[in-house]
N, C-alpha and C positions, 0 to 999 in steps of 0.2 A: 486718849479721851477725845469725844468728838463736841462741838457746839450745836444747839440747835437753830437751826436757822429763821433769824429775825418773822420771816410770811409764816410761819408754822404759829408764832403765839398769837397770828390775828385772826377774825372769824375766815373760814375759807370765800375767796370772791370771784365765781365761776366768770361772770364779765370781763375782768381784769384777768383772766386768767386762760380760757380758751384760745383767744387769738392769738396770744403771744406761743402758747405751746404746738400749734396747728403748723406757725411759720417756723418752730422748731423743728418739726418733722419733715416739713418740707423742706430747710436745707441740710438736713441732713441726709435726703436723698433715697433715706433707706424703704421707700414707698416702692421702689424701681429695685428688683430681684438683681439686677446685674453687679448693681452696688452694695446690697447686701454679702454679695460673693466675695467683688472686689475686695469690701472692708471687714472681710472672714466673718462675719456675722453668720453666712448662710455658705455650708459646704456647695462646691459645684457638683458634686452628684447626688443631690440633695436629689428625693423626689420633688417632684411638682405639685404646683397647685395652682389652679387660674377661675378666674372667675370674668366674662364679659358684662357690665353695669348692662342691662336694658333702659338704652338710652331713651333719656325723655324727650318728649318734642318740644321745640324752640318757638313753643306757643304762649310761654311765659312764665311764671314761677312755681317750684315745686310746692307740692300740696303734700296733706298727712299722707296720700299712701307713697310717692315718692320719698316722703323721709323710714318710711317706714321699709320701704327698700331699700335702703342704704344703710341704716340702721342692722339690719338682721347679713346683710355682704360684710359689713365690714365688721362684724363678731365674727363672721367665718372666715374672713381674711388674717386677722388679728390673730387669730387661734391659731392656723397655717402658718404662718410668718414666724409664731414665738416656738413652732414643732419645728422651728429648723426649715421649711420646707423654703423648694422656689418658690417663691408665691407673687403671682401676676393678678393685679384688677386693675382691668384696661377701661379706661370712661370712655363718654363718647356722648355725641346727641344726634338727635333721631331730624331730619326735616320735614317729619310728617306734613307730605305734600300739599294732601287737600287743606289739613286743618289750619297750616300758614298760611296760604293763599286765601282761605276762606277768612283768618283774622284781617290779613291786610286789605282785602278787599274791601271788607267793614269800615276799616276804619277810610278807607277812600271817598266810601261813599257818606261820611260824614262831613267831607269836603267841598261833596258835590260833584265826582268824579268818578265814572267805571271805568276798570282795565280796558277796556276797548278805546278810550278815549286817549290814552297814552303810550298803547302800544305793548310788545310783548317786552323788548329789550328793558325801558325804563320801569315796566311793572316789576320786573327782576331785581330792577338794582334795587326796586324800594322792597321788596320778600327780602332779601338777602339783609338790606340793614336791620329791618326788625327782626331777623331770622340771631342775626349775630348780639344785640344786642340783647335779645333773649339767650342766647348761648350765656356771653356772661354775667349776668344774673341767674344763671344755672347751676356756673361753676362755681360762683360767689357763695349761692346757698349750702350746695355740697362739701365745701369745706369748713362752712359754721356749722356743717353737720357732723365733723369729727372723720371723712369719708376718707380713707385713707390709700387714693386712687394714685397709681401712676399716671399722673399726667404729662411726664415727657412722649406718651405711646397713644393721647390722646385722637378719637376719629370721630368724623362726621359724617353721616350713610350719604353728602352729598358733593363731598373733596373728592380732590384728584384719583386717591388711590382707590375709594371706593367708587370712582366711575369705573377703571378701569375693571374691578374686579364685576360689576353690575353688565357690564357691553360685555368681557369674555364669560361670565354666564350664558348671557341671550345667545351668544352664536354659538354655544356648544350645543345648546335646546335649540336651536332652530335647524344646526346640521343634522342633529338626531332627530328630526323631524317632531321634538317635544313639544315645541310651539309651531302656531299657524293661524292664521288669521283667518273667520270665517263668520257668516251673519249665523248669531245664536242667539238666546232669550238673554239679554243683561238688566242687570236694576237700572233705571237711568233716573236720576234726578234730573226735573224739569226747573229747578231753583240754582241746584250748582249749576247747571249745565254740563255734567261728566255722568260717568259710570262708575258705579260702586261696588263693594262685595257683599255679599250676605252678611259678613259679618257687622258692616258698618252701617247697618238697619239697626233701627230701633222701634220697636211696635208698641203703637199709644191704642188705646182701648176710646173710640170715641160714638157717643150717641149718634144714630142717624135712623136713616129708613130703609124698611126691607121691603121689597115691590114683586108681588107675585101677578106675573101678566099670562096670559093665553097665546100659546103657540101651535098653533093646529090645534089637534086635540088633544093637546098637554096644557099643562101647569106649567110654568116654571119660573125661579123665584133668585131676587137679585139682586144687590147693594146697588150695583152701580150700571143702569140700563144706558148710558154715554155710549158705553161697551158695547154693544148691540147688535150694532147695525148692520154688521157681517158675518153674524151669528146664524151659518147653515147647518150645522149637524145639531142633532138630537142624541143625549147620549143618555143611555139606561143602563142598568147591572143586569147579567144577563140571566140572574138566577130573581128578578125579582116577577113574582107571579100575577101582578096588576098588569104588566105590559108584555107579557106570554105571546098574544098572537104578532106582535111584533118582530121581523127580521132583522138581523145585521146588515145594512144598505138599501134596506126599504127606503120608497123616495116617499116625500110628501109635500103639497103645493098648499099655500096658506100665506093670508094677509100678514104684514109685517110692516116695521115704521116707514119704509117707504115702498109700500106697496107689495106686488103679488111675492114670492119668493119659494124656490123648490130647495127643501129639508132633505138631509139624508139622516136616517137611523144609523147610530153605533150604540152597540152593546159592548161593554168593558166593565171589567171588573172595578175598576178603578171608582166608581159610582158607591156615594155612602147611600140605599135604599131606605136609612131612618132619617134621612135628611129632606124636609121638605116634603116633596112629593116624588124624590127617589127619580126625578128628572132634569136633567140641565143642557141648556145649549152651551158651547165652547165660544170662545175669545183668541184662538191661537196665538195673534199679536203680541195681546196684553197681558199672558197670564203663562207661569212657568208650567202649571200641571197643565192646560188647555195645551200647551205647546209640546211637552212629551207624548201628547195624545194623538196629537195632529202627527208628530213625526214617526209614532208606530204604526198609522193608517196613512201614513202620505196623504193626507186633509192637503185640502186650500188653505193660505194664509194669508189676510188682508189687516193693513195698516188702518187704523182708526182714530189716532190721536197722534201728533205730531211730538216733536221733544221738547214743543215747548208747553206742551199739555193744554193741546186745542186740536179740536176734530179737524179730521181733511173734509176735502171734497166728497168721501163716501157716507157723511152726516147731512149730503144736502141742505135744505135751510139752513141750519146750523153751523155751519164749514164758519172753521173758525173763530166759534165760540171757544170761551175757557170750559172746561169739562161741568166744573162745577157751577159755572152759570147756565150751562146749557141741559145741566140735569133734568128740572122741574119740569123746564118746557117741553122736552121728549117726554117724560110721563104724560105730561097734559095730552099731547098727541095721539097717545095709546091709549088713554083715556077716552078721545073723540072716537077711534077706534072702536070705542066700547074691547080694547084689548085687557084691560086694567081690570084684577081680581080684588087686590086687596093693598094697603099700606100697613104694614107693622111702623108704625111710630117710636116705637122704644126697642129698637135694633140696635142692641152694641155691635161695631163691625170693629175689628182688628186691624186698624192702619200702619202700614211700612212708612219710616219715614226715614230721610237720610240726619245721621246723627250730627255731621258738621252744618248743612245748613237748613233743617227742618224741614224742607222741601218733600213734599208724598212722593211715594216714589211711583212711576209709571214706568213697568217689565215694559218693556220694547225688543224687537228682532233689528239686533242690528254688527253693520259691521267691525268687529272689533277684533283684540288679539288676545290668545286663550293659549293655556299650557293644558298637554294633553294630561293626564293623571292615571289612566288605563293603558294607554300603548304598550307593548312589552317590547323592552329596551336591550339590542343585542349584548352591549357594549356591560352590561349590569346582569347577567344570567337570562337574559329572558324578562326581569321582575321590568314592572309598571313601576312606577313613582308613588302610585298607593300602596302596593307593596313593600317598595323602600321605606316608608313610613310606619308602616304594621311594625315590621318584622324587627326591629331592634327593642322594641316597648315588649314584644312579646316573648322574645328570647331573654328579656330581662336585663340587655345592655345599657338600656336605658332604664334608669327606675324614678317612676312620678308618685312626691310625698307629698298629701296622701295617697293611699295607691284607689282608691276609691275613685278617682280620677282616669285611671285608668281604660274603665268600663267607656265612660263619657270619651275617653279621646277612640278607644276602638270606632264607636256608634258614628263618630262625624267622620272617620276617614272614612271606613264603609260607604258612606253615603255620598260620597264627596263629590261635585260634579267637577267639571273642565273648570279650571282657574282664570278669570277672567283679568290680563292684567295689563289692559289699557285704558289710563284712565283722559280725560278732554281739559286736561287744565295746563296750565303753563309753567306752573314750579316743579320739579320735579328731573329724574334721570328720562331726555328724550331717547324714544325707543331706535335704535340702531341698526334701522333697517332705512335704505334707500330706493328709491323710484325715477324712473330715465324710462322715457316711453313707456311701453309693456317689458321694460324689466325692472327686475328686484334683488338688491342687493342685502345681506345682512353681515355685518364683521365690525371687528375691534377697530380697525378704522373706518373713514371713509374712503368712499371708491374715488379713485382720482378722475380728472376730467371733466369737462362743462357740461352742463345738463340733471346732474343728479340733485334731488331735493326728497330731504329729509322728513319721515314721518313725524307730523306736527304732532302727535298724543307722548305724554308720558306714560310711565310706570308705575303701576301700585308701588306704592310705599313701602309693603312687607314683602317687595320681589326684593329691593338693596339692603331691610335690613333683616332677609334670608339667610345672607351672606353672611351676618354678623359674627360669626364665632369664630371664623376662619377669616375674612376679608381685612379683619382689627389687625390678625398678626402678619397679614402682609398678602396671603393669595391675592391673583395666582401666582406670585414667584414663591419657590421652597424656601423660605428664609428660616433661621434657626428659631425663630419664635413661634411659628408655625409648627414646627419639630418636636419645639420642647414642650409649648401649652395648650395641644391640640390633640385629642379631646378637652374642652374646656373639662373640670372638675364639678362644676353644678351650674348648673340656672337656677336664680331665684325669682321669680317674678308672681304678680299677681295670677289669678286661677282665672280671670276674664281671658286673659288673652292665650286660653290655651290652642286655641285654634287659630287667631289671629295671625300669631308669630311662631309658639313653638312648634306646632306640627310643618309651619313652613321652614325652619331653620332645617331640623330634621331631613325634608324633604333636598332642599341644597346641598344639605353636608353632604349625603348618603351618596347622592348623585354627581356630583362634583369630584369631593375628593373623596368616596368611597370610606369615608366613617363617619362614626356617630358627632355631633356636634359637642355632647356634653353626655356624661355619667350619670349626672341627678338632675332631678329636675323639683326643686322645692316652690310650693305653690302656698302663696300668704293669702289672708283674707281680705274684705274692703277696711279699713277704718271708715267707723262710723261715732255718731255721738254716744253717749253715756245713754240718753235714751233710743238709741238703736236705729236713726237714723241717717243714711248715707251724710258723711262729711261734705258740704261743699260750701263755698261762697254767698250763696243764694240763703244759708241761715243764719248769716250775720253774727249775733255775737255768741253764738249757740257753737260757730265753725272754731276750730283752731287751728290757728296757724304757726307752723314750726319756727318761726324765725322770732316771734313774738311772745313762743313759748321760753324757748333758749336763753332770751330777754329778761325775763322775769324769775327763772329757776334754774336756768344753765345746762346745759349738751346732756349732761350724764344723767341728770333726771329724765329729763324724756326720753330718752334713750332706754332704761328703766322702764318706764310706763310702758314702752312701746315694743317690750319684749316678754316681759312678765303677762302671763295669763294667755299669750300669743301662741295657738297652735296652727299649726299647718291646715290651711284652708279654709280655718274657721274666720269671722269677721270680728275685727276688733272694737270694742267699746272703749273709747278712749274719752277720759273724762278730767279737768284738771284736777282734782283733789287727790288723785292718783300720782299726777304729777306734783304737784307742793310735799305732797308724803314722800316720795323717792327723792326730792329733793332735801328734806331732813336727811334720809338715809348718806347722803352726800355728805351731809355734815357731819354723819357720826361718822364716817369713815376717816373723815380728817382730824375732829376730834379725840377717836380714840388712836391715831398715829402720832399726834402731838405727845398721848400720854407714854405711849411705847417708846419715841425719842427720847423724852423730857431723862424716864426710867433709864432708861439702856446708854445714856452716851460716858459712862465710863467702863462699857462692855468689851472684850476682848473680843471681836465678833470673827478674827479668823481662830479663833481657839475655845470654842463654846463651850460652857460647861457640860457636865453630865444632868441629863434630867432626872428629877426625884421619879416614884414610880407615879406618882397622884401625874405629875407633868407630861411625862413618860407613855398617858394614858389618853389625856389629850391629845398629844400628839399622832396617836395611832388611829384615833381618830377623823382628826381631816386628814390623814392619809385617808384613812379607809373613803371618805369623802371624796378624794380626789381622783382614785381609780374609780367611783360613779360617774363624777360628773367628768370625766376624759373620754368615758365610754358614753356617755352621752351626748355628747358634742361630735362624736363620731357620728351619731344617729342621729342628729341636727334637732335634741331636743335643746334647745338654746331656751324654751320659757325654764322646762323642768330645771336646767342647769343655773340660770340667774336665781331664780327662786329660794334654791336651797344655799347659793353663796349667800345669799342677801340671809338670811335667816340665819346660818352660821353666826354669819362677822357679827350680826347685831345681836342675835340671843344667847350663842355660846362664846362668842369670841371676847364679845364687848361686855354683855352684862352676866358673864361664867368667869372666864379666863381670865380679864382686866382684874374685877374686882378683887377676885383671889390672890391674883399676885400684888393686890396693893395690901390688900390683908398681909402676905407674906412678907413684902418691903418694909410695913410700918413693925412688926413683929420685928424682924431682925433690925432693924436701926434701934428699938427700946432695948433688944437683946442680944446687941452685938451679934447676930449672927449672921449666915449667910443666906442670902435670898436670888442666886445666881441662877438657878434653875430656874424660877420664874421668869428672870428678866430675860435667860436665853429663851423662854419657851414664847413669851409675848413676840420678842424678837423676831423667830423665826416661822411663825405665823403669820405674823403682819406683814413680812416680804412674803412668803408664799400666798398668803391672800391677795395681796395686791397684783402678783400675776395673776393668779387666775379670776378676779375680776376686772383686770385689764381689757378687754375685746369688750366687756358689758359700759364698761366707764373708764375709758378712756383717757379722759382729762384731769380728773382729780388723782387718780394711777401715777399719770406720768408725772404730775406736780409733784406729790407727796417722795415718789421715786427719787428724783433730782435733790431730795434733802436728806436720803439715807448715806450713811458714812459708806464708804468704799463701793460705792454705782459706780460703773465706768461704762455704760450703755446706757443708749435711751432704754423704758422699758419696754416697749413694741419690738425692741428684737432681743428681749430677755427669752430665756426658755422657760416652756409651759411647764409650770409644775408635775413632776413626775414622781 
């Protein structure tokens, strides 16, 4: 006969109770697959399972969709773990270069201080303090999250071993001639002062003015006349029938803002004909499509705004105006001109702007360092690095849930130009190449000897954490964790950064070490509010925040919330009342385990009765239940599979099952009879329930666990109900 244990007859108290069980699991070690083996928990020829965290950046505290990645890894880890399997989730954080630099700079210049004024070494020291002390408020938060990470295997894309793995990256692409440095079209923010990716643009919709001025004897019509001023070609569509008697390099002499200027005609397809007046002069400098245009005609190319986004010397009067102050007054000009057709006053024009520091972005031709994407690579069949990237999503090595997804990552690789991955800031992995007269060095070290000095730019951010899948478990040396958990088992991350990160992971793996980085690739949606509003800071008491949530309802509610209803790519509405409801649900799980104990602890629980057939019938039941939701957790439907646990325990389990058997219990105490079947069938429901919603809630799981008679495990490496 067993007792029940004193916490079971008080209300359950998730505060008083998460922590303590968190740092249970953490010495017990069993987070770390080695030790699972070690303490037989997990066979050594267990298959694998691994999962890499998409490490956050050390820009400061996780937000709803951070918990809500961690939340949906560590049901899949939890499930992996209790099937027996190896199972590796390696953390880590991210030092997303610009976005540190760009916080601490902020906060410098609230001091009164720019990085230039201290220097490059001391601005480092002070990135890296706020950089680490965001780390652990990182890891603080991830473990109030229930996150059940190995972090003895813990990395950072900007430690030792990921430099080393970041330098013999580059000089394998540099000796394959993948990378090269060459003046091309890059975004430059005139506010960071660096270069950015397409990806890390953000386009704001802003009122301005559309200015259609006279060019010879054209039209042509134009946001931004700054642009101008060395603006010689005329380009038409060569099918349009207005400008017929016109040739491809006809020349033409005509006033312009500084004076006479001889025009060449191009005809190109590339010309929208319904736009405008189906005429446009080119910008080569400042504009990506002007600059594809210019380099299939070998066009002139002239600089007209500097990087710090002011005209040169070829603005005359003007030299060295900011653009947008020197706007007006160039119209005015064209205006005296009598060049000046028209003003559209209610012009929405499409502005780029960079996402870390707001700054408009101004395309510029400049010197920078670029990975080829097209080359065809001996060493890889022939294939391009575009190629490497297709061909695994295609041949279905890789599968992206949803697959709808798909279509969208084909469309950007297609399209994809030279990867531009130098960027002008000071945090980050410097690029390791060398300079000594007219020579040039690139390698895992440096070149010995006096004289050489170091390329001052860093590295895109997503070039180290490219690396991620493979660099975590040790590349480039073969180490056995490399071995054992590489192909990672899935990626989970948000569906923003499908192009950001995964098709660059992809693109390393393939290249590097000649496989896929990962198997699946599971894409969640934004959390947003209850009324369908991006989550963020900026909506005050409208935002939720998981640490506060936790606070108030405890881990396994939200946790709940933030799985249920939750499909793959869709966006989640997360609302609390959603939360305070799953947080009952918490309670009924505890209260109907108190009632299962209270019942059962003079049960024989290694010699269980026979079940009546009414018992009998239930029971064949959540079997049947449990061969769905085992197969569904294969197919990573984790809402459909919480859903229907959650609706069991409470509507068949708690208010079917419970009641029945207390009907049974009170029956046979008036009638002396036997009511052993019910108590085994409550019994052995409520330990198999408790596994299988163990990976969904975690912490009241493993509480209630620890008060059943004969546990001799924690239950995280219980096995999954089968």
């Amino acid at each position: 006969m067993s007792t029940i244990n004193e916490k079971l007859l008080k209300p359950y108290d998730a505060k008083a109770t998460e922590n303590r069980i968190y740092k249970l699991w953490e010495e017990s070690e069993f987070f770390n697959p080695d030790v699972c083996i070690e303490k037989g928990v997990t066979k050594a020829d267990a298959e694998s399972f691994s999962i890499v965290l998409p490490p956050p950046n050390v820009t400061g505290n996780l937000h709803t969709g951070h918990a809500l990645m961690l939340v949906i890894q560590d049901i899949m880890i939890r499930y992996a773990r209790m099937q027996g399997k190896k199972t590796l989730w390696v953390p880590g954080t991210d030092h997303a270069a610009i976005a540190t630099q760009s916080k601490v700079e902020k906060l410098l210049e609230k001091e009164g201080i720019r990085k230039n004024d201290i220097g490059r070494e001391e601005f480092l020291k002070r990135v890296e303090k706020f950089a680490q002390d965001s780390h652990d408020t990182i890891v603080n938060q991830a473990k109030k999250m229930g996150a059940s990470l190995d972090w003895s295997r813990e990395a950072f894309t900007l430690d030792e071993k990921r430099n080393l793995a970041v330098r013999t990256a580059f000089t394998q692409m540099y000796k394959d001639e993948l990378i090269y440095r060459g003046n091309r079209m890059v975004n430059w923010d005139p506010k960071g002062q660096t270069v950015i990716s397409d990806d890390e643009i953000i386009y704001e919709e802003r009122k301005g003015k559309f200015y259609t001025f006279k060019y010879g004897p054209f039209e042509i019509g134009t946001a931004r006349p700054e642009t101008k001023f060395g603006d010689k070609y005329v380009v038409m569509h060569p099918d349009d029938k207005r400008y017929a008697s016109w040739k491809h390099g006809d020349k033409i002499k005509l006033e312009w803002i500084n004076g006479p200027i001889e025009a060449t005609i191009i005809k190109d397809p590339m010309i929208d004909m319904g736009f405008g007046t189906g005429v446009m002069t080119i910008t080569p400098w400042h504009s990506h499509e002007d600059f594809a245009l210019a380099e299939k005609y070998k066009l002139d190319k002239e600089q007209i705004i500097d990087k710090f986004g002011k005209l040169l010397p070829i603005a005359a009067e003007f030299v060295g105006m900011k653009i947008t102050d020197a706007r007006e007054k160039i119209v005015e000009k064209l205006k005296e001109k009598e060049l000046l057709v028209s003003v559209d006053e209610n012009y929405v024009n499409r502005i780029a702007t960079a996402e870390r520091s707001g700054g408009i972005i101004e395309p510029q031709i400049m010197l920078q360092w670029f990975i080829d994407v097209n080359k065809k690579i001996p060493t890889r069949e022939n294939k391009s690095l575009k190629d490497l990237m297709l061909e695994p999503v295609r041949d279905e090595k890789i599968k992206i849930i949803p697959n709808h997804f798909e279509k969208v990552y084909f469309n950007w690789i297609e399209n994809l130009h030279d990867w531009c991955i130098s960027r002008q800031i000071w945090y980050g992995h410097r690029i390791p190449v060398w300079y000594k007269d007219k020579e040039i060095y690139s390698g895992i070290e440096a070149p010995k000897g006096a004289g050489w000095t170091q390329d001052e730019d860093t590295l895109d951010t997503w070039f180290s954490s490219g690396l991620w899948t493979f660099s975590t478990l040790g590349w480039p040396e073969k180490t056995k964790d490399l071995e054992t958990y590489h192909p990672t088992s899935v990626l989970e991350t948000g569906h923003d950064i499908l192009f950001f990160w995964i098709a660059r992971m992809i693109l390393m793996s393939q290249y590097l070490i000649g496989e896929i980085p990962f198997k699946n690739v599971y894409l969640h949606g934004m959390v947003r509010t209850a009324d369908g509003k991006k989550m963020s800071k900026s909506l005050g008491d409208k935002a939720i925040d998981p640490l506060d949530i936790i606070a108030k309802y405890g881990n396994d509610a939200l946790r709940m919330a933030m799985v249920v209803g939750n499909t793959p790519g869709n966006d989640l509405k997360l609302n609390e009342n959603d939360i305070r409801g799953y947080g009952k649900f918490t309670n009924k799980v505890w209260n109907a385990s108190r009632f299962v104990l209270e019942q059962t602890k003079d049960l024989d629980i290694k010699n269980l009765p026979k079940l009546d057939e009414e018992d009998a019938l239930s029971e064949r039941e959540l079997v049947d239940l449990l061969k769905e939701v085992s197969k569904e957790m294969e197919e990573f439907r984790f809402s459909l599979v919480a859903e229907k646990l959650y609706h069991y325990f409470w509507h068949t389990f708690a208010d079917v099952i419970i009641e029945r058997s207390k009907k049974k219990i009170i029956e046979s105490e008036l009638q002396n009879g036997n009511a052993d079947s019910a108590k085994a069938l409550i019994y052995t429901q409520l330990t198999t329930l408790l596994r299988a919603l163990h990976p969904f809630i975690p912490f009241v799981t493993e509480e209630i666990w620890s008060m059943m008679p004969d546990t001799n495990n924690l239950l995280m490496v219980e096995k999954w109900p089968s």
